[in-house]
N, C-alpha and C positions, 0 to 999 in steps of 0.2 A: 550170740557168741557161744557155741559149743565147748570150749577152752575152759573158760569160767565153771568150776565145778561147784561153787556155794555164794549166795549171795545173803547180807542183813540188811534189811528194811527198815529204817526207822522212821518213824513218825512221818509216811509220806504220804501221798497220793499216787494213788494206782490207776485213776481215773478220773480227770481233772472236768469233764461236763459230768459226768456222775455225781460227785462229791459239790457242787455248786448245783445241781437240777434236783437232786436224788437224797443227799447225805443226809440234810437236816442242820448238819456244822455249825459252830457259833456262829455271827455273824454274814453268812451267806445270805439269811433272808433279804438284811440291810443292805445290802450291797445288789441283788439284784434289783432291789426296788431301786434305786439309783441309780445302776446304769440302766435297767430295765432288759425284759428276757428276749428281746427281739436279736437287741444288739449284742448279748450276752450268745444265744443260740447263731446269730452271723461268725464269731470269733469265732467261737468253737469248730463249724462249721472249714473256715478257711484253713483252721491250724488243725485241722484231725489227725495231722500226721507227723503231729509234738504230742497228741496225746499219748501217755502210755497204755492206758488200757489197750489199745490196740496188739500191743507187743509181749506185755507182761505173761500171757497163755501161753509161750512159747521158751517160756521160762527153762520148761525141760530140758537137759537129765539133770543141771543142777539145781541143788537144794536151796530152797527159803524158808529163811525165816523172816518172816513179818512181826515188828513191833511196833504198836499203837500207843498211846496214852490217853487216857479215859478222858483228859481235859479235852479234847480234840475233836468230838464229837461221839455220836452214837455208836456204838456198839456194830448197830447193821452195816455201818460204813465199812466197818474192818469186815466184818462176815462178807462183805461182800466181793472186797480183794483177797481174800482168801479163797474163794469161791472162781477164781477167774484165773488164779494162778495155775502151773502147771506141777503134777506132782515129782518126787518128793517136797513139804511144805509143811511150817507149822506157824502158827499165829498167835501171838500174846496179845493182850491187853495188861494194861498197868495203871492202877493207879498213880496216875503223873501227869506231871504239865507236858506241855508240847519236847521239852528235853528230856523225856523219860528219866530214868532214876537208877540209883544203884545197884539195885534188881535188877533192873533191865540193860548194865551194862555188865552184870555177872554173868546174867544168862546166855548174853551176846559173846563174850567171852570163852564161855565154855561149848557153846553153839563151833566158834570157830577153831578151836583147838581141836574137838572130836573130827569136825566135817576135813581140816583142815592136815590134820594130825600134826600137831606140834606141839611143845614141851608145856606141861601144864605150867600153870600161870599161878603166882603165890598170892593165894585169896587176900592175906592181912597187908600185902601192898596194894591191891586191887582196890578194898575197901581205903585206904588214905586218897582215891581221888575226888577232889571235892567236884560234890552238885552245881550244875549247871544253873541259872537264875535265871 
């Protein structure tokens, strides 16, 4: 969608057989041992065309930013949607659980205000929204 001039990313998946083959992610291990990679690589397989990694390269000419949170998995996971996206692009990591954190909803904030251009945003309300659990 051409239209769309900026998009924010949070804490998703950019490549949903990558991030369960590839990622390392909590609990991924556990889960393919359980369903097992035959049936895990069939799904994937049928549904390739709900995958986003297919799509997310074509991102261009709007801007992303991508936000991760360090609880969520490895580091290369995010390098890695970073990596695949199309530019202009930028990528945090955060220390944060899966709901990211106040930082990362300032940064989100002011991400969309510039990309965006609209009326800055009054930081000391920003900071009264409480943390996600």
């Amino acid at each position: 969608e051409k239209r769309v001039s900026t998009f924010v990313l949070m804490a998703g998946s950019c490549g949903d057989a990558y991030y369960v083959f590839q990622s390392g992610a909590p609990g991924t291990a556990e889960m393919r041992k359980q369903v097992g990679d035959a049936k895990l690589r069939e799904y994937f397989a049928r549904y390739a065309w709900a995958d986003p990694e297919q799509y997310v390269e074509h991102s261009s000419p709007a801007a992303v930013f991508l936000q991760f949170a360090s609880e969520d998995g490895p580091a290369s996971y995010a390098e890695h949607c970073e990596a695949i996206f199309g530019a202009p692009k930028l990528m945090q990591i955060y220390d944060a659980p899966h709901a990211l954190n106040a930082r990362a909803r300032r940064d989100r904030v002011l991400w969309l205000v510039k990309r965006l251009r609209l009326k800055s945003v009054d930081q000391d309300e920003l900071k009264k929204i409480p943390e996600l659990k």
